[in-house]
N, C-alpha and C positions, 0 to 999 in steps of 0.2 A: 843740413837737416832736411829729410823728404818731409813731403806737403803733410804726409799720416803723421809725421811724428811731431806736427805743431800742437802745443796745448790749447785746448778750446777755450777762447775767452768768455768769461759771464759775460751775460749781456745786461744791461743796466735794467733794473727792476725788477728778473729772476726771483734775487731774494725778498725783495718785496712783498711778487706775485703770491709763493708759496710758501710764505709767511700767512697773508691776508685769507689763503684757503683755508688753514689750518684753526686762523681764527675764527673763522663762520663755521668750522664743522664743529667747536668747541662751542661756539656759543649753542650755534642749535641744541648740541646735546644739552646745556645748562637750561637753555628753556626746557627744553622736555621734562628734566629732573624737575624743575621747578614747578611746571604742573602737576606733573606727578604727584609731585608732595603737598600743593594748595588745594587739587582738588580730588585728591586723595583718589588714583585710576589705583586698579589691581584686577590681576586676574582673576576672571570667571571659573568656576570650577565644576564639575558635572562627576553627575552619576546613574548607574542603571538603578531604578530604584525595585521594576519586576519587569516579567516579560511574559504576558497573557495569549494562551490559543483560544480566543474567541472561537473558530472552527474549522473541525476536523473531519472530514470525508474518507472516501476510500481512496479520492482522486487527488486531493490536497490539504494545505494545514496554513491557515492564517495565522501569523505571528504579529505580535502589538508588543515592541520594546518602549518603556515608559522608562525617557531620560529626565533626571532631576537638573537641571541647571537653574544655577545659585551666579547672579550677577553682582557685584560687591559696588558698583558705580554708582554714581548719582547721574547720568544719563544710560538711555536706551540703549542696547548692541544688540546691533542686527547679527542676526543667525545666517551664515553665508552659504554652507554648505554641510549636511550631511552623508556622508558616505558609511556604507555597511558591507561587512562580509561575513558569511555563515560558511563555516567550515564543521565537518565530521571527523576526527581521527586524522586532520592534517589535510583532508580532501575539503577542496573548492563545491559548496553546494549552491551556492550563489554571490552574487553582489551588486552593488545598486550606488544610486548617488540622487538625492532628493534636493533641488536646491532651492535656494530663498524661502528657509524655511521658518520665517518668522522673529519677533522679534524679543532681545530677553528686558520687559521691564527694568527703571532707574531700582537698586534695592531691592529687586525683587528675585522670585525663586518662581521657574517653569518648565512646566512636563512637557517634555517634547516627546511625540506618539510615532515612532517609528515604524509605520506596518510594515510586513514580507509576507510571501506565498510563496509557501514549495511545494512545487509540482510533481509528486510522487513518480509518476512515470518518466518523467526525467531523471528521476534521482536513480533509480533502479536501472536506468539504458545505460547511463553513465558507469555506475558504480555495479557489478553484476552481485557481488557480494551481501548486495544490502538488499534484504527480501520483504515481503509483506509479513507484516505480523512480529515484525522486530522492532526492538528500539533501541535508538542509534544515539551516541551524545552528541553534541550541541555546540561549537565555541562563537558567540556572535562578539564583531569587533565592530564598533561605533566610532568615527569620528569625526566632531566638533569642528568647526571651520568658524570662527568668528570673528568679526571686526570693532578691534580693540582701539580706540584713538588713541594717539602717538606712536602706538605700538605699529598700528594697523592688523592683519590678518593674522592671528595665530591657532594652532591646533591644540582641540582636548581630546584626546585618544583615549578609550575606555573600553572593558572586554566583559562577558558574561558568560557563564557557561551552562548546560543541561541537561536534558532530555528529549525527544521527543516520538512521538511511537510512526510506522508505518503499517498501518492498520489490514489486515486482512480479512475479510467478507467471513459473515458466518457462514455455516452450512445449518441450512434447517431442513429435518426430515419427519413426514410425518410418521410416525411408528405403527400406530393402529388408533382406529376407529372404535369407541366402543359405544356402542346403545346403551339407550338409559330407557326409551321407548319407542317401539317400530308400530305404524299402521303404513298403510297405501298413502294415505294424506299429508301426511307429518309424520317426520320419524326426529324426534332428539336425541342427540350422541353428545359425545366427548372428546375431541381431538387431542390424539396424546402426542403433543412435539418433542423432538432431544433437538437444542440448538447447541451446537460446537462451537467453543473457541480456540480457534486457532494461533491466538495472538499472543505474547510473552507479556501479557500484563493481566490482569483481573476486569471481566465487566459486569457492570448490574445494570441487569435487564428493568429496565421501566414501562414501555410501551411494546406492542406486536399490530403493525397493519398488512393484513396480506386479503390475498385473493386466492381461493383456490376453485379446483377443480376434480371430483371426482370421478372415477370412472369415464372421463369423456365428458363429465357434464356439469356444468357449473353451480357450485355450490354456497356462491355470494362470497361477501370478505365482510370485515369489520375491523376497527380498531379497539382494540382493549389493554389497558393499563394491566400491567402482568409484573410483579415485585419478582425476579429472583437474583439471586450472586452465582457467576460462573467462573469458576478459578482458571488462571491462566493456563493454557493448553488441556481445558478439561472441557465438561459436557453440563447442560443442566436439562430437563425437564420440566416443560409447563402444560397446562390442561386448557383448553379451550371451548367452551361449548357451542354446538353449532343445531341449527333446526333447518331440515329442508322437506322434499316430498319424492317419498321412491318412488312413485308414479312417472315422476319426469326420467328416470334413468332407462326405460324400455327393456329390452331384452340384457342390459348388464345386470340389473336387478337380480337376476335368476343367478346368475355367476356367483354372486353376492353373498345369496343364501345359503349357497352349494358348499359356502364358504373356502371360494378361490380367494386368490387375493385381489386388490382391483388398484389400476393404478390412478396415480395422482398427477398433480403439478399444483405448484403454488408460488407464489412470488409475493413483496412486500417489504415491507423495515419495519427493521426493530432501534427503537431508542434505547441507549445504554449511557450509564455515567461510566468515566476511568479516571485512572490516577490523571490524566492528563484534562481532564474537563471531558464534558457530552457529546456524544456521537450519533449520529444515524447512519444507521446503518440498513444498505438493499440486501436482500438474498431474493434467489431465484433456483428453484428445484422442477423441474422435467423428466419426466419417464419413470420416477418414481414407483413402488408399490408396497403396496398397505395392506394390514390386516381388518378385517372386521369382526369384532365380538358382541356378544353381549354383555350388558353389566357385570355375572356374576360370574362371566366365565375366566378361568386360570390366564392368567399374567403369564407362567411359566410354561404354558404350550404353547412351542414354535413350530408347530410339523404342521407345513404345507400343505398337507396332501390327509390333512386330518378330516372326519365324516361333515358336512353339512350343520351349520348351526340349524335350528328351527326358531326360527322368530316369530314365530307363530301361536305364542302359548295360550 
């Protein structure tokens, strides 16, 4: 018989050995069970309870997912790792991992505050398809990383889905000027704004801070609380009144009267509520030009090239 074809002898204690392994991997698991069951371990459970845009810009959108985690133990478990991913339509918009993120009381139940930032410009280089003034859905994926005794490390995986807008800049123009009363000193008008929405959502307008400039020449700003609703991809109209002195404007004044048009520039924010929560919002308009009337003149003459108001009555 060749040497390969002799049968290997046991060696004394083999069956022994792996016998005695089998018994300590048995008893371990009996202890386990047995704590388990004296001090009654169970899994943790969680949930997205909401998910808050504290704020929204033109440039980004702070997100605050608020996890419910429900601890069923009579001691503490540490929160080991948080991990998050925001997808669009299957598209990666971000992800993150937040870690030692606290810990979940014996019996107890804790909001875990998950923030994110998306960085609009990012999202739009990345993605070309996705433009200002659109709103995109939402799927954020959360997951739990915690440390279970006996167990040790296990995962609570949880999803949410949504909305959320990418916001495009109004346009604000001012339409015409109209006096209410002209001297050299002081003249009080009316600024009549149309601010555009661009955006596939509804805004109400709340506040208007701008700065403007007529004719070349500055005309001061202010802020004022201005109530209107602007329908999605529509226009609204507000009135503004303003006091300055033709006297500073020099030789455009004469233009003025001749009833040219004169041009403007303005810039500012407006505060808006949406479906999404409050915005502020900048605009900025340049090179602009405007009408100037007087109170009771026709709304519905637009001829440029029409006679000289006289504001001089």
């Amino acid at each position: 018989m060749a040497s390969s074809d002799k049968p290997v002898e046991k060696q004394e204690g083999d069956e022994d050995k792996g016998g005695f392994l089998e018994k300590v991997k048995e008893f371990i698991h009996d202890v386990g069970e047995k704590i388990e069951e004296t001090v009654g371990f169970g899994k943790p459970s969680a949930s997205v309870a909401a998910v808050h845009i504290p704020s929204i810009d033109l440039k980004h959108a702070d997100l605050v997912i608020d996890v419910l985690v429900s601890n069923p133990n009579p001691i503490p478990i540490p929160l080991v790792d948080v991990k998050y991913l925001i997808e669009s339509d299957g598209r990666k918009l971000m992800q993150g991992l937040i870690p030692d993120a606290g810990t979940i009381h014996a019996h107890g139940t804790e909001t875990i505050k998950v923030p994110v930032t998306l960085i609009f410009d990012d999202i739009k280089e990345t993605y070309k398809d996705i433009k200002s003034g659109s709103v995109i859905p939402y799927k954020v994926a959360v997951e739990l990383i915690v440390d279970l005794p006996v167990f040790g490390n296990i995962s609570l995986p949880l999803e949410t889905t949504g909305e959320i807008p990418v916001p495009y800049k109004p346009d604000v123009d001012l339409m015409k000027v109209k006096f209410t009363s002209f001297s050299f000193e002081e003249t009080t008008a009316m600024l009549h704004l149309k601010v555009d929405n661009k955006n596939d959502f509804d805004l109400g307008l709340n506040a208007l801070e701008y700065e403007m400039c007529l004719a070349g020449v500055s005309i001061g700003g202010a802020r004022l609380s201005k109530s209107a609703n602007i329908d999605k991809n529509g226009y609204g109209m507000i009135e503004i009144p303003i006091t300055f002195k033709p006297k500073d404007f020099g030789s455009a004044l004469w233009d003025m009267i001749r009833g040219k048009r004169a041009g403007y520039s303005m810039m500012g924010t407006i505060d808006v509520d949406s479906p999404f929560g409050p915005m502020n919002l900048p605009f900025k308009r340049e090179g602009g030009q405007t009408k100037l009337k007087e109170d009771d003149d026709d709304d519905d003459d637009d001829d440029d090239d029409a006679a000289g108001t006289n504001f001089f009555h």
